[in-house]
N, C-alpha and C positions, 0 to 999 in steps of 0.2 A: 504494500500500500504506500502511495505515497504521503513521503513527509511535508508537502506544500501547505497542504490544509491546514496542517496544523500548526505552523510557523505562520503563516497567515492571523490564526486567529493570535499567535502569540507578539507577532506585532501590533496588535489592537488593542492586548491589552497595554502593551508598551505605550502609545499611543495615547488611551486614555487617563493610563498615571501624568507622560509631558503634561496632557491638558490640563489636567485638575493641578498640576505644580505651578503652568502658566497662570490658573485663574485665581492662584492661591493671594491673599490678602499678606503673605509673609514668604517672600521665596527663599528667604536665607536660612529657613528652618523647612528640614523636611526629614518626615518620621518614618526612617528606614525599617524601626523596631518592626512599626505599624505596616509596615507596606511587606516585609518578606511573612510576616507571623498569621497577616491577613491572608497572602496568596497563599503560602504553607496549609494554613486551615481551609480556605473554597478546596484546595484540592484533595486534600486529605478529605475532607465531605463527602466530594464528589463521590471519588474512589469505594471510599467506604459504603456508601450506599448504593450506587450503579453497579458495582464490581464484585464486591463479598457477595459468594452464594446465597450466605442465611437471609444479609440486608436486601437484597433481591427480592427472596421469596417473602420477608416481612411487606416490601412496599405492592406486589404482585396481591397479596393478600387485603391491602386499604379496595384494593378495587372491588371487592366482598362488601367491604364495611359502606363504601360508596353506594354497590348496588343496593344494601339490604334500606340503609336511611333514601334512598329511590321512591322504592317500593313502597315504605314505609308512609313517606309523605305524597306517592299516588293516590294510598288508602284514604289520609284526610282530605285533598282536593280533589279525587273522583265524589266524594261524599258530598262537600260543600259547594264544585263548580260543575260535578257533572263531568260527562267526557269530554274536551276543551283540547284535542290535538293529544300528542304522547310525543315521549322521547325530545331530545336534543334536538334543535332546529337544523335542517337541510341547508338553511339559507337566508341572510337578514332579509331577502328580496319577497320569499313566501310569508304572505297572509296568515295562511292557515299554522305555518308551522311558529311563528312568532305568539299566536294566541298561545296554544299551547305549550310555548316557552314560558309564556307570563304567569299562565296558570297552573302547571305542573311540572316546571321545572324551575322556577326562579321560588317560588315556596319553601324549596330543601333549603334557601339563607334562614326561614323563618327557623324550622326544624334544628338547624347547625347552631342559631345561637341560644335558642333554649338548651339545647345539650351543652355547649361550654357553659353556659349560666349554673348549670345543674354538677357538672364535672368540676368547675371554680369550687362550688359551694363545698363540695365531696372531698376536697382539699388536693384533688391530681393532678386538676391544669396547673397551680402553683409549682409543682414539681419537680416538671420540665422545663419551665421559667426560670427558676431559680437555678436549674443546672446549667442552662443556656448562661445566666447573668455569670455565676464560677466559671467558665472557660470562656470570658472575655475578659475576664478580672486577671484573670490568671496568664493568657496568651496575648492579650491586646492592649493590658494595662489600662481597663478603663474604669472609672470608679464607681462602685457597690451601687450609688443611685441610679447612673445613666446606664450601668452595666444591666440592672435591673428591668429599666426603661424599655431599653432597644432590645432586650431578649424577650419582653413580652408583648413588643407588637407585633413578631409573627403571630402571635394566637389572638389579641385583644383588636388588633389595630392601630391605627397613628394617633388618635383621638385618647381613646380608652386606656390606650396602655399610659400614659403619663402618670394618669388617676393613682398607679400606686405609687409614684415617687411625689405626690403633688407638695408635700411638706418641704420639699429638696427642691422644686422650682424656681423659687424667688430667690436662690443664693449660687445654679448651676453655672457654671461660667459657659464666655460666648460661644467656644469651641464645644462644648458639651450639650448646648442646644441645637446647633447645628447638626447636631449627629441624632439627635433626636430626629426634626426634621427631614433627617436624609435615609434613614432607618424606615420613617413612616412612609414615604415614598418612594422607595427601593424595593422597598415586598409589599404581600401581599396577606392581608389577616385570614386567618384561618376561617369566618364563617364563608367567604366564599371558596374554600380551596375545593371542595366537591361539587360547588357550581359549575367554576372551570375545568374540572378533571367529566364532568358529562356532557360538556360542552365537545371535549377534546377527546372522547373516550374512542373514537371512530379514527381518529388520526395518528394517534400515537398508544402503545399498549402501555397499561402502566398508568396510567393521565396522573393520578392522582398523585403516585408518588414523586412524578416527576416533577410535579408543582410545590408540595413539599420540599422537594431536595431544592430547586430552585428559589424559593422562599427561604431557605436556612442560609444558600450559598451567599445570598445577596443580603446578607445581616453582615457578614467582614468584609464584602467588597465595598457597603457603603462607610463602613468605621474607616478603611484605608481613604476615599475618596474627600470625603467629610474632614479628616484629621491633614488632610494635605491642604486644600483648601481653606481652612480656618484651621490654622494650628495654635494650640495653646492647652493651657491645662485640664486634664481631666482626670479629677484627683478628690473632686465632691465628694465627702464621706461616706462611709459606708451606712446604705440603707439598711432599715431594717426588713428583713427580707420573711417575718413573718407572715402569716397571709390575713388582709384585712378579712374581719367580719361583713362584706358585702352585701349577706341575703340574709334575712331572719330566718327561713327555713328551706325545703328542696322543693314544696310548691313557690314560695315567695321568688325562688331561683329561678323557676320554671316559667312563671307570669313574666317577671320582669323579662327575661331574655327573649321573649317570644314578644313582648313589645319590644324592645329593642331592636328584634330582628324584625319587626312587622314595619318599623321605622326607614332600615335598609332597605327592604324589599319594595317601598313605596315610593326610596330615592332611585333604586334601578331602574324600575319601570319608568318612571319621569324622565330619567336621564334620556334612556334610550329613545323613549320617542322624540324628545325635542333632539339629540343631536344626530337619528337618523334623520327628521325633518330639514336640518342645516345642510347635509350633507348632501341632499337632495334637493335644495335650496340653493345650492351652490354649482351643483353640479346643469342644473336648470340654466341659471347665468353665464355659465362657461359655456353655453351653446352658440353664445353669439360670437364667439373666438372660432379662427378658422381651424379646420383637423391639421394636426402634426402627425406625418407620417402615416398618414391615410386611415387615422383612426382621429375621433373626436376628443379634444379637453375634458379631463375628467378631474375630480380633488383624489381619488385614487393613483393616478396615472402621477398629475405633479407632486402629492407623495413621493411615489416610487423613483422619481427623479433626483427626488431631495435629498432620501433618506439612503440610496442605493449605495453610495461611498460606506455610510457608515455601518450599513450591516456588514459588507465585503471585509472590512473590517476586522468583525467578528467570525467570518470563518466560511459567509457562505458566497456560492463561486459567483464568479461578474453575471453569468448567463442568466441566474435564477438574482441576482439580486434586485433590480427594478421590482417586482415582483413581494420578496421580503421588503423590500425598503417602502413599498406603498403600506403594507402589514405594521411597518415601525413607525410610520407617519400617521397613521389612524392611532395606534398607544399614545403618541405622545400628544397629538392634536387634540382629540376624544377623549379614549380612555382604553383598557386593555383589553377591558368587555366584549366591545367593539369589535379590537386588532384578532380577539381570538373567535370570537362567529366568523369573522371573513377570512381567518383560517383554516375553521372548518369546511366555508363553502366554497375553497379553491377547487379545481377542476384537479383529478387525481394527478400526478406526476409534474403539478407547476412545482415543486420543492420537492430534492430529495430527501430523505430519512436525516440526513446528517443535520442540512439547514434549516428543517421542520423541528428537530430537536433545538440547534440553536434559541433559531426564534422563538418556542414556545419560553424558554430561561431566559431570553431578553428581554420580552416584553411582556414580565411575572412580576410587574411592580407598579402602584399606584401614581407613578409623578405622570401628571397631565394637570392640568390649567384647572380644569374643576374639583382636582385634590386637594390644590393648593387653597384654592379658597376654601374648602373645608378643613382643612388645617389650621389656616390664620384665625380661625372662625371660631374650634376648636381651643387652641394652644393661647389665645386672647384673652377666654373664657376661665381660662385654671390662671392665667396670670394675668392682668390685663395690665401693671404696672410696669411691663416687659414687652409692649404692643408696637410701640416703634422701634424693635428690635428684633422682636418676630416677622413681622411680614418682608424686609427686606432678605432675612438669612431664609424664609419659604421661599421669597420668588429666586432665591439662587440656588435651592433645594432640590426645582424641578429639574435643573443642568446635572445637578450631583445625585440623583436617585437616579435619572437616565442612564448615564454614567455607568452607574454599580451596576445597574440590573445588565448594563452593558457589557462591562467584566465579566458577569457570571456566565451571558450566553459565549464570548470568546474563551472563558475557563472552559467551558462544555466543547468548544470545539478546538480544542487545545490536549486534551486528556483522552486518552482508548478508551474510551466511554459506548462508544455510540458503535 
């Protein structure tokens, strides 16, 4: 096999360290610790889970867990909507198949966050939280609060997870919020990880754990990215890492999460209609521009122009990247939601295996323009004495989650992985 590919994707990552060094606020300091201990760990990740047989057959098995919570939540929305469409949509472009996205597939967020609410309460999500926060304390030197912070918003979110460091807020230095910020839009929270793993279940085997592993890897590509960019101390004392009393009991758990997820689930739907209406809104407008190339203006097509360098980048080949680069232009423009329905609905063999994998790890992270304002919105809210310090380090946030979630798809296309 050839070695191109893969030096390819390892100049990319080279590539997006220069930049984040270029766009850094301090270039005479740069945190070598943080940049080999960071890639040391994505790979080590990787390996460990794509590559070890047992770690295999454990993430081969979440697709069980995937299907059973399916099922699970077809029983309460066959009951309450009736039959409404089935399975993963075909295609943003069908009707039929987008109802019953809305109504029997985007439901499982409701189902995901009552079960973290109820798993929180049971004391097991704290965990893996708290072991995630020890092996950044420990490999990436970051301190007990924000280490705390950024390990639990793969499961909480960018919003939520702050919630348990919020006593340690008002005192985190700049570098340590930044990494907040960058964390929160670099991955992706655990209520949707089985949204996107049924969305993707046709395209790739595995969806779920692959999002997973994708969501862990881009937790130390964003700490590197973040700490080159804003460098400075992060040494905020050690949190206390007991687990808040959040729920008075496993119903209280269960209500609450299931509002909270009934809250998500009414952000998606909104989202999606209004920024598929833009998209087609735009694409309307581009009609009056003459065809390039004997094909019409499309916001897909100038995507894919835009964005084609920079996935090439990450590992996948020039031929297929217009293509991935319209895919990474809808992430970052939109949202990933988005980038991954119109990766499901590509025509078989537009992407091979290798750059389908890529992209799925690249484009596993919340930075897009409508995250950020839910962030500042957020992150305002738990401090708001801290509000014109916040919105400026989010809108630099969306550059540096891209970034990370960037890294992690050229670590993927870097590593005998695939």
């Amino acid at each position: 096999m050839s070695l191109l590919p893969h030096l390819q994707s390892a100049l990319g990552i080279c590539v997006i360290i220069a930049l984040a060094w270029a766009l850094s606020e301090n270039r005479r300091v740069f945190p070598w610790r943080v940049v080999v201990g960071g890639l040391a760990l994505q790979a080590t990740l990787a390996l460990l889970l794509l590559k070890v047989p047992l770690a295999q057959q454990a993430l081969l098995a979440l697709n069980g867990v995937v299907g059973a919570l399916t099922t699970a939540t077809r029983a309460g929305t066959s009951f309450v909507f009736g039959v409404v469409g089935g399975g993963a949509p075909a295609g943003v472009n069908n009707a039929a198949d987008l109802a019953g996205f809305a109504f029997s597939v985007l439901p499982l967020v409701i189902v995901i966050s009552a079960l973290s609410a109820l798993l929180w309460h049971w004391r097991i999500l704290p965990v893996f939280i708290n072991a995630i926060a020890h092996v950044l304390r420990r490999i990436l030197g970051l301190g007990g609060a924000v280490g705390l912070g950024a390990g639990a918003t793969i499961f909480l979110g960018m919003v939520e997870a702050p919630l348990l460091i919020r006593p340690y807020l008002a005192r985190i230095t700049r570098s340590e919020l930044f990494i907040l910020c960058t964390v929160g839009l670099a991955t992706v929270a655990g209520t949707v990880f089985a949204l996107y793993a049924t969305i993707l279940q046709k395209v790739v085997p595995g969806a779920i754990g692959h999002i997973l592993v994708a969501s862990m890897m881009s937790l130390p590509s964003a700490i590197i990215v973040s700490r080159i960019m804003v460098p400075g101390e992060v040494a905020t004392g050690s949190a206390d890492q007991s687990v808040e009393a959040r729920y008075g009991s496993s119903m209280d758990a269960v209500a609450r999460g299931t509002e909270d997820g009934l809250k998500i689930w009414l952000q998606i739907v909104a989202m999606l209609v209004v920024m598929l209406a833009l998209v087609a809104l735009a694409n309307e407008m581009l009609k009056i521009v003459p065809w390039v190339w004997g094909a019409p203006i499309t916001l897909e097509r100038v995507f894919g122009w835009l964005f084609a360098p920079v996935v090439w980048l990450y590992g996948v080949p020039w031929s297929e990247a217009t293509t991935a680069g319209s895919l990474m232009g809808t992430k970052t423009i939109l949202n990933e939601l988005v980038a991954y329905l119109r990766l499901a609905a590509l025509p078989a063999g537009s992407l091979d295996p290798r750059a389908t994998l890529i992209m799925i790890y690249a484009m596993c992270g919340f930075a897009n323009l409508g995250s950020v304002g839910i962030m500042i919105a957020g992150m305002s809210a738990l401090m708001p004495e801290r509000r014109d310090e916040i919105v400026p380090l989010a809108m630099r946030a969306i550059v540096s989650g891209t970034m990370a979630s960037g890294m992690t798809g050229a670590m993927i296309g870097l590593l005998p992985v695939i």
